[in-house]
N, CA, C and O atoms as CSV, one atom per row, in Angstrom:
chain,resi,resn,atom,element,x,y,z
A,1,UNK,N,N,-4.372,-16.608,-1.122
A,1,UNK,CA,C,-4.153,-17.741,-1.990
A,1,UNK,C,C,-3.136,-17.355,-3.067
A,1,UNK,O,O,-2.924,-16.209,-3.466
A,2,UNK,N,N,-2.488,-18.576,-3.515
A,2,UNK,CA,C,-1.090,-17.866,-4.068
A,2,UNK,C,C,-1.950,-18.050,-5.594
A,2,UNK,O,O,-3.034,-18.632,-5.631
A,3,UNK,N,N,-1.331,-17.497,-6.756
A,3,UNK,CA,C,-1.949,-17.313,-7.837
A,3,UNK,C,C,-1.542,-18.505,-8.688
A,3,UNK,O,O,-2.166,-18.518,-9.749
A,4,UNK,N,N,-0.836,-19.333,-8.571
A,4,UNK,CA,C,-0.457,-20.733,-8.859
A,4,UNK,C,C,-1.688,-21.761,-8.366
A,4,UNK,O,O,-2.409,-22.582,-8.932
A,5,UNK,N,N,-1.515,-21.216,-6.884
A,5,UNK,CA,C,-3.273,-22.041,-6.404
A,5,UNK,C,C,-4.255,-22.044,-7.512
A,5,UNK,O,O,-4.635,-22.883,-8.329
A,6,UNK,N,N,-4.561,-20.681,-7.223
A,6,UNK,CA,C,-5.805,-20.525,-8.075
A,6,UNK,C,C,-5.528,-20.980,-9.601
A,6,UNK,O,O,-5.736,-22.176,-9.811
A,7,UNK,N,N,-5.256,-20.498,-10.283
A,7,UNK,CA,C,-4.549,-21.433,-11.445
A,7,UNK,C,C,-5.231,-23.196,-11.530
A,7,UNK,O,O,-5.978,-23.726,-12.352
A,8,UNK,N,N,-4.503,-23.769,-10.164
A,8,UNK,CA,C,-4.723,-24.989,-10.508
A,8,UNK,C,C,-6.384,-25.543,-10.110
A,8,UNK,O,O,-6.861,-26.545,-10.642
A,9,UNK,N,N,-7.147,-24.692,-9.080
A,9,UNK,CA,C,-8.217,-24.662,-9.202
A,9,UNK,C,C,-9.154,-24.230,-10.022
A,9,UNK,O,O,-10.249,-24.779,-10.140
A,10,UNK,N,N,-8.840,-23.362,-10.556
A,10,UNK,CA,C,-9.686,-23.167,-11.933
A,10,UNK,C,C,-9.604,-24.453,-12.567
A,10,UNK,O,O,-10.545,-25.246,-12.564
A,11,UNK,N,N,-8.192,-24.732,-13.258
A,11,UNK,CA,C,-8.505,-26.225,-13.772
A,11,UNK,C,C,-9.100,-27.263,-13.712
A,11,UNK,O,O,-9.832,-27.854,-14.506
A,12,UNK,N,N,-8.650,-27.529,-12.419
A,12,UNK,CA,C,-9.746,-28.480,-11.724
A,12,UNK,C,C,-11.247,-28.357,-12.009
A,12,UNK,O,O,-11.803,-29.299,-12.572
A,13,UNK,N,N,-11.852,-27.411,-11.708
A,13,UNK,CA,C,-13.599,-26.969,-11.485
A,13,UNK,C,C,-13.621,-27.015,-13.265
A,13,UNK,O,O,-14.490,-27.712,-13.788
A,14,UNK,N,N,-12.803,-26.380,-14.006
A,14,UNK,CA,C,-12.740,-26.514,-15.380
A,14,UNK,C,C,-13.062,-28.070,-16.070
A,14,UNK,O,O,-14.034,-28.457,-16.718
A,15,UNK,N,N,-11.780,-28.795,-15.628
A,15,UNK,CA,C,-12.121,-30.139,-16.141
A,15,UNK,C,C,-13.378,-30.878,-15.370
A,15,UNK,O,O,-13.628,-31.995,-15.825
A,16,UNK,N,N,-14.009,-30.546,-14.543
A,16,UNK,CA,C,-14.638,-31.341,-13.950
A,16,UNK,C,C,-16.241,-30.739,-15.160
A,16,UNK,O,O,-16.999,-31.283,-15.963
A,17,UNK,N,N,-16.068,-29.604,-14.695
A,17,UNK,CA,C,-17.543,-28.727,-15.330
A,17,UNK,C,C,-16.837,-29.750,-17.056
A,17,UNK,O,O,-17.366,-30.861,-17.030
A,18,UNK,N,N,-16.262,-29.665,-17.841
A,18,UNK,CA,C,-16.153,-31.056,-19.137
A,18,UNK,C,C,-16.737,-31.769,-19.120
A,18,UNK,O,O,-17.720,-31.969,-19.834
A,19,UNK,N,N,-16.093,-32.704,-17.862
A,19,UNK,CA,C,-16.424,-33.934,-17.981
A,19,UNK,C,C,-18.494,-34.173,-17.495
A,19,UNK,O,O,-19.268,-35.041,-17.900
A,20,UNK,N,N,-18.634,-33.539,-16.972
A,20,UNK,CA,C,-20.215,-33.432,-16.857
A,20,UNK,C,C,-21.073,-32.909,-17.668
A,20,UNK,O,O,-22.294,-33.060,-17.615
A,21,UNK,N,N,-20.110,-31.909,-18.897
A,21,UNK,CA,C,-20.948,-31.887,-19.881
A,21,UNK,C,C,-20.611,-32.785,-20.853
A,21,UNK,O,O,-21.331,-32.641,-21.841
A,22,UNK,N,N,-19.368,-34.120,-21.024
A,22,UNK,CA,C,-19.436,-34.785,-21.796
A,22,UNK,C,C,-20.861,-36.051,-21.494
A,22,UNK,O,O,-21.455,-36.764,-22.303
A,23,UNK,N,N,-21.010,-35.912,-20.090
A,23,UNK,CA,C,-21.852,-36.999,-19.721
A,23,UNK,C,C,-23.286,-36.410,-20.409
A,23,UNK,O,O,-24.139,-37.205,-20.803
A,24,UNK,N,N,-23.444,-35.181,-20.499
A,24,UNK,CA,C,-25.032,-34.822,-20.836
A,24,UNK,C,C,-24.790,-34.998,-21.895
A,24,UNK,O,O,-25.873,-35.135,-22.464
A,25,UNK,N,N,-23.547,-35.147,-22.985
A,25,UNK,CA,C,-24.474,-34.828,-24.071
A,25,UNK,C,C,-24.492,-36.986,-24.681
A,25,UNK,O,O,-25.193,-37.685,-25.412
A,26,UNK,N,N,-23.736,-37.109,-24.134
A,26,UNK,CA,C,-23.730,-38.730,-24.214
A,26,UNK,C,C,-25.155,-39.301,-23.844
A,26,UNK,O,O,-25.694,-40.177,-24.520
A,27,UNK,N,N,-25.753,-38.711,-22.664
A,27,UNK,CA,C,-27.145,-38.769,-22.019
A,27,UNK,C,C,-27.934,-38.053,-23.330
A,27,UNK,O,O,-28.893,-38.733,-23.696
A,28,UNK,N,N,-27.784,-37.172,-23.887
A,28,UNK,CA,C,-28.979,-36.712,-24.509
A,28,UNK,C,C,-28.594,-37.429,-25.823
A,28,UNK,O,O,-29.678,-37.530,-26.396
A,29,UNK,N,N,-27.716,-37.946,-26.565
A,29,UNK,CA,C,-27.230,-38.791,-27.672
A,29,UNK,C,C,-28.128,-39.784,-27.187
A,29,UNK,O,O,-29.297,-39.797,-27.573
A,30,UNK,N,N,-27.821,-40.361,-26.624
A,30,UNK,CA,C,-28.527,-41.469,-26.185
A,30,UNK,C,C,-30.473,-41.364,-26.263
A,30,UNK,O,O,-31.064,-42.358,-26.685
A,31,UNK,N,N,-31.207,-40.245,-25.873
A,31,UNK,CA,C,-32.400,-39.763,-25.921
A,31,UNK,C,C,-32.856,-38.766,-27.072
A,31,UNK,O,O,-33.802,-37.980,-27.115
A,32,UNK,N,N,-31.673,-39.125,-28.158
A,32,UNK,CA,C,-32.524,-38.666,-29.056
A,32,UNK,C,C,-32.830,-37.399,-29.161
A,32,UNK,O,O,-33.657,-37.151,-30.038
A,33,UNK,N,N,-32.239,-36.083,-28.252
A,33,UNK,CA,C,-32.325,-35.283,-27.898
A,33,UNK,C,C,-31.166,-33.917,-28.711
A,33,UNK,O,O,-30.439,-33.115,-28.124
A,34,UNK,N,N,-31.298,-34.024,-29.615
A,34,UNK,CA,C,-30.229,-33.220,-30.217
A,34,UNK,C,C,-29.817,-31.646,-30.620
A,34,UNK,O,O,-29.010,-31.128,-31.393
A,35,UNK,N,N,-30.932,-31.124,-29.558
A,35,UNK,CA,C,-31.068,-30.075,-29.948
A,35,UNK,C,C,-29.729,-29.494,-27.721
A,35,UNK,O,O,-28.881,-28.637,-27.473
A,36,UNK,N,N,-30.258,-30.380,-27.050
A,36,UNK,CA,C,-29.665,-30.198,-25.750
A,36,UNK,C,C,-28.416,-30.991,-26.340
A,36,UNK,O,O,-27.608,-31.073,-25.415
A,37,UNK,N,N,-27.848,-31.680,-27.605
A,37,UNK,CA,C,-26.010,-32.324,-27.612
A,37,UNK,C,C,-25.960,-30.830,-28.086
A,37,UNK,O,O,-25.334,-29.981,-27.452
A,38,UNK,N,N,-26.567,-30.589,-29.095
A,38,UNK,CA,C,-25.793,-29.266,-29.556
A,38,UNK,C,C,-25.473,-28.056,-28.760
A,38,UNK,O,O,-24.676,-27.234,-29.212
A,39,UNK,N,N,-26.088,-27.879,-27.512
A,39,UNK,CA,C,-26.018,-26.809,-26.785
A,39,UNK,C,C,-24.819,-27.082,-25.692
A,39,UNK,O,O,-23.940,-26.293,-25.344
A,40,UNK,N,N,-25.030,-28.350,-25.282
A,40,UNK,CA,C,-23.447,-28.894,-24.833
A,40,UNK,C,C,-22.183,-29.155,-25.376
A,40,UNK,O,O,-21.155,-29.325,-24.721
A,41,UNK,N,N,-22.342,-29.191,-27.120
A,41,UNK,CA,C,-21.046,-29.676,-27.332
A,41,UNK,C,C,-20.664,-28.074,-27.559
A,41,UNK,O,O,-19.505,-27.854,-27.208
A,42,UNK,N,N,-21.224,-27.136,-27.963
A,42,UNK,CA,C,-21.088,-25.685,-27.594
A,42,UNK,C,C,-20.142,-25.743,-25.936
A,42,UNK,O,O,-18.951,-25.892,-25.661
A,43,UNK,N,N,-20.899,-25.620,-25.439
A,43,UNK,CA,C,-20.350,-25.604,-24.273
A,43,UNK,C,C,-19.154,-26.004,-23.808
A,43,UNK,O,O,-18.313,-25.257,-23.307
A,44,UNK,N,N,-19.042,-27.379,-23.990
A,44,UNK,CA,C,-17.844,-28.036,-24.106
A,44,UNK,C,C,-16.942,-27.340,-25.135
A,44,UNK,O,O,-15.770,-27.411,-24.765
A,45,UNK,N,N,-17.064,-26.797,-26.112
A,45,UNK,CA,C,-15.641,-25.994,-26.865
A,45,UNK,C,C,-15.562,-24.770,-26.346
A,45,UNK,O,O,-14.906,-23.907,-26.929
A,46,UNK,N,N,-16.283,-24.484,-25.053
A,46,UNK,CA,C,-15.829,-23.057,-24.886
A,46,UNK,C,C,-15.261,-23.202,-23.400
A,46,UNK,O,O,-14.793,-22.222,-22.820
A,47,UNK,N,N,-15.334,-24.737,-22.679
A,47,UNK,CA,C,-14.532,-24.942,-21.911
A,47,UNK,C,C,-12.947,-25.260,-22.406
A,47,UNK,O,O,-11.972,-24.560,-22.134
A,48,UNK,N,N,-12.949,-26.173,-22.993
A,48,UNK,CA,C,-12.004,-26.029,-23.718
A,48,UNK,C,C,-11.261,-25.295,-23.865
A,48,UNK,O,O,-10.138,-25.389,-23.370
A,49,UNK,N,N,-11.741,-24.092,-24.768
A,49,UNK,CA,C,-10.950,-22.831,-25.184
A,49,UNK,C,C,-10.364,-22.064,-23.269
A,49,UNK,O,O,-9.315,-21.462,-23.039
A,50,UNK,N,N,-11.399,-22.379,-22.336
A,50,UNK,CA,C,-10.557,-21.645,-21.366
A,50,UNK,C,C,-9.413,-22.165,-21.008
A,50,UNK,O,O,-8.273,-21.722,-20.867
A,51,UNK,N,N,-10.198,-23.750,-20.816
A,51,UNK,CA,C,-8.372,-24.491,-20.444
A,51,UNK,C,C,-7.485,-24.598,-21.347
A,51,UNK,O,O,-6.397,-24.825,-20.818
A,52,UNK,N,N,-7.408,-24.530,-22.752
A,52,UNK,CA,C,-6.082,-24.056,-23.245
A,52,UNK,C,C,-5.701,-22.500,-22.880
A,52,UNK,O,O,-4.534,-22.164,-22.682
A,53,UNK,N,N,-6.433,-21.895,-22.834
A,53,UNK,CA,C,-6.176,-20.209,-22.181
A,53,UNK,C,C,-5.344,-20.261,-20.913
A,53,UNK,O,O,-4.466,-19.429,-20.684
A,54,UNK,N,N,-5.709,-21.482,-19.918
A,54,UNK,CA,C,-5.363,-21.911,-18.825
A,54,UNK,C,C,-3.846,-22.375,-19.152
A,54,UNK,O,O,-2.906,-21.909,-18.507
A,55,UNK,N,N,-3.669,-23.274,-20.138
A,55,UNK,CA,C,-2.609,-23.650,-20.141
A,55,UNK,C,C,-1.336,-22.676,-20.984
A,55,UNK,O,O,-0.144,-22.959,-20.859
A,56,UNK,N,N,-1.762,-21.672,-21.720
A,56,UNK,CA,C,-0.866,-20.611,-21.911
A,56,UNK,C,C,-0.590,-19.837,-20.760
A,56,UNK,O,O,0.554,-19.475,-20.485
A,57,UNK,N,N,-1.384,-19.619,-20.212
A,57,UNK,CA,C,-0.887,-18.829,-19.020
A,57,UNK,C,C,-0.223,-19.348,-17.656
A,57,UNK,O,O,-0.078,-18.699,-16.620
A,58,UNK,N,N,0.151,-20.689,-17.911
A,58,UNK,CA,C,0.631,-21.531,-17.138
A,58,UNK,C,C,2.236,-21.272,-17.642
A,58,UNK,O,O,3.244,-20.955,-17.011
A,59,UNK,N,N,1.984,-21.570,-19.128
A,59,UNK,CA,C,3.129,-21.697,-19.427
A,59,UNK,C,C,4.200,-20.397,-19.509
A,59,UNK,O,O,5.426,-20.487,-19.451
A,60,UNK,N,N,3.274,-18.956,-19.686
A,60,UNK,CA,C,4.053,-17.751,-19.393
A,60,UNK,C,C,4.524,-17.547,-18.032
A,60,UNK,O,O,5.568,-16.983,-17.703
A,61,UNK,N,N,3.524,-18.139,-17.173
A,61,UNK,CA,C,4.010,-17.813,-15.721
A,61,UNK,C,C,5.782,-18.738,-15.728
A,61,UNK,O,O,6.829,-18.188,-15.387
A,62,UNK,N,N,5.700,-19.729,-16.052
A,62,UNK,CA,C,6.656,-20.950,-16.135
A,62,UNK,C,C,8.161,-20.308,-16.797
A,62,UNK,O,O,9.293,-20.371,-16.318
A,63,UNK,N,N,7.606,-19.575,-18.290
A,63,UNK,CA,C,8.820,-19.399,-18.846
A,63,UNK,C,C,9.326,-17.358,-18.084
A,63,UNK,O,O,10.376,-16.754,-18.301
A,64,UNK,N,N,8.676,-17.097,-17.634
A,64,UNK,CA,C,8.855,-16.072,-16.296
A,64,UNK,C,C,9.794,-15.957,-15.416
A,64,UNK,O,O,10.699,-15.145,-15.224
A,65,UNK,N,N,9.316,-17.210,-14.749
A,65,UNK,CA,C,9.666,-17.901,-13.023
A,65,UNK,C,C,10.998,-18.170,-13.508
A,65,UNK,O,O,11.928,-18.109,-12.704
A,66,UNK,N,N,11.202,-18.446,-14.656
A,66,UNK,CA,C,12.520,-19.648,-15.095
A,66,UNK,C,C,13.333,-17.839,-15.796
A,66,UNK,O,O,14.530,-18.125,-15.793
A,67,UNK,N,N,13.291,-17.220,-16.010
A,67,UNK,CA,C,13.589,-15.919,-16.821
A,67,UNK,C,C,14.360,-14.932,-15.419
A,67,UNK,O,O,15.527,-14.577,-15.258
A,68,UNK,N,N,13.177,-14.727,-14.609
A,68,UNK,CA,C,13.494,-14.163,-13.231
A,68,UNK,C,C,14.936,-15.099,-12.750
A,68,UNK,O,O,16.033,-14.546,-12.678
A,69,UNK,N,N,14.743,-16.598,-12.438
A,69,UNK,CA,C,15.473,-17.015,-11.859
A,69,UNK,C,C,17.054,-17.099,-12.441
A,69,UNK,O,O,18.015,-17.221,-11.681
A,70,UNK,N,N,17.175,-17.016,-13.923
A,70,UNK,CA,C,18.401,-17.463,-14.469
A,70,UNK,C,C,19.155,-15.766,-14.588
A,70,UNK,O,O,20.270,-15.673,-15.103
A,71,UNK,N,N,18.455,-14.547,-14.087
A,71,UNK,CA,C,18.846,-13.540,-13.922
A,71,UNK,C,C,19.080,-13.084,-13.103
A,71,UNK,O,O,19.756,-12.070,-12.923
A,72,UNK,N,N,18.235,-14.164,-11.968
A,72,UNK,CA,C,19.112,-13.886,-10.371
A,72,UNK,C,C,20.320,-14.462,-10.333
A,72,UNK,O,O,21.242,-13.782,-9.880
A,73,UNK,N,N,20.581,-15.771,-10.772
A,73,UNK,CA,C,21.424,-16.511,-10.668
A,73,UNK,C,C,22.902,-15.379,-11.550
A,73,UNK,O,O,24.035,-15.580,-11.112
A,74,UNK,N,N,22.778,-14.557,-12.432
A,74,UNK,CA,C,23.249,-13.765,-12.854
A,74,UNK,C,C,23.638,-12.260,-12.308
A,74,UNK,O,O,24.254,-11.386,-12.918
A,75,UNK,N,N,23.056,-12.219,-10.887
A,75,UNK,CA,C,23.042,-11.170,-9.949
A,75,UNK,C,C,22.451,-10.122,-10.817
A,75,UNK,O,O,23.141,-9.118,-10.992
A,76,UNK,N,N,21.246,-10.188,-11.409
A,76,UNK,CA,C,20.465,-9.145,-12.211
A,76,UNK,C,C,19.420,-9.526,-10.774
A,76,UNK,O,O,19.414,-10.633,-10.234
A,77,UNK,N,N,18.495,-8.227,-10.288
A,77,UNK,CA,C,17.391,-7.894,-9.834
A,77,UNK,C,C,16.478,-7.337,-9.909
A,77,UNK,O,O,16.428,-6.218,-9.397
A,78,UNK,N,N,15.369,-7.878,-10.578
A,78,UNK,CA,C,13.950,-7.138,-10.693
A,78,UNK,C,C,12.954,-7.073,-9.879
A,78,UNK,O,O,12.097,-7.897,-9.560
A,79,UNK,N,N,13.135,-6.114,-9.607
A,79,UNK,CA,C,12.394,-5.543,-7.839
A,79,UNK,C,C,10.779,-6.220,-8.539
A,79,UNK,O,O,10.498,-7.406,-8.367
A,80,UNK,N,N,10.284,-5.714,-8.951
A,80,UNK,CA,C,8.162,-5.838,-9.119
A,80,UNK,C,C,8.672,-7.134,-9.375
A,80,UNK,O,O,9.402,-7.072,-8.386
A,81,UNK,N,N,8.956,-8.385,-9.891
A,81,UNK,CA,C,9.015,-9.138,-10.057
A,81,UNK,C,C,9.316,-10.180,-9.136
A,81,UNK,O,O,8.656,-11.218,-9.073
A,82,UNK,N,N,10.378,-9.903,-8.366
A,82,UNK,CA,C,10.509,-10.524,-7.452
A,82,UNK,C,C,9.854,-10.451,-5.779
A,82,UNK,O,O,9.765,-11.266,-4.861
A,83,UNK,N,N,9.490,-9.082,-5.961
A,83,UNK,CA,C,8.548,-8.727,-4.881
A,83,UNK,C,C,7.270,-9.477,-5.339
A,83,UNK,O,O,6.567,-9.875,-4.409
A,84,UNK,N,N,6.801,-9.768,-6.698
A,84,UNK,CA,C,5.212,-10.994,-7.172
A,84,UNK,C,C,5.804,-12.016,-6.172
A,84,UNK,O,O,5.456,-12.231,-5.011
A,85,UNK,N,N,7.186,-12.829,-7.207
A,85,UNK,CA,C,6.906,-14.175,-6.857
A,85,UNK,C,C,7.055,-14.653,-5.109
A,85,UNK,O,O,6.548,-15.704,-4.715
A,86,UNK,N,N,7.796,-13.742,-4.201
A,86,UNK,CA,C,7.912,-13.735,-2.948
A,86,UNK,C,C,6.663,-13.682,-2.439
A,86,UNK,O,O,6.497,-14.550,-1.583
A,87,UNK,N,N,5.592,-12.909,-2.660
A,87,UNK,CA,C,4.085,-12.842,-2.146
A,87,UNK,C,C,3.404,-14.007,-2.592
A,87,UNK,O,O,2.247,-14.225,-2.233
A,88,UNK,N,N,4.113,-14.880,-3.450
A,88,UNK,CA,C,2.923,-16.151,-3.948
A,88,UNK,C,C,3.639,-17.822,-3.321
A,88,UNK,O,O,3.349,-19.004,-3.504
A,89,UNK,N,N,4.841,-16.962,-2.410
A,89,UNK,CA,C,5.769,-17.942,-1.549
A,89,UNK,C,C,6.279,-19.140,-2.700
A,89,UNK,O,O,7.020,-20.058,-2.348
């Protein structure tokens, strides 16, 4: 699996695991239950914190890919580097 894949699957399972804890704690708001919002809205900021983690490391891979490429285009070659992005096709 190329590491871009995975990347975007984490996200995915990321936002999804959110959005099901926005539903519990809306469900336990609703029941009066405030001791289970507080343990979710916990939760929910520490999803959060991964998917912005997610999205920095999106964006290093990005300003990388774009770094590598404007140095090929320059007939510069960085072997480990270009031997990564060739293995992630």
């Amino acid at each position: 699996m190329r590491v871009q894949d995975s990347i975007m699957l984490q996200e995915v399972d990321l936002l999804q695991k959110s959005l099901r804890c926005i539903e519990y704690i809306q469900e336990s708001l609703q029941n009066h239950d405030y001791e289970t919002t507080k343990i979710e809205v916990s939760e929910l900021q520490f999803l959060v914190a991964q998917l912005q983690e997610l999205e920095q490391k999106k964006a290093r891979r990005a300003k990388l890919i774009a770094t590598v490429e404007n140095m090929r285009r320059r007939g510069i070659q960085i072997d480990f580097v270009s031997q990564m992005l060739r293995r992630e096709g």
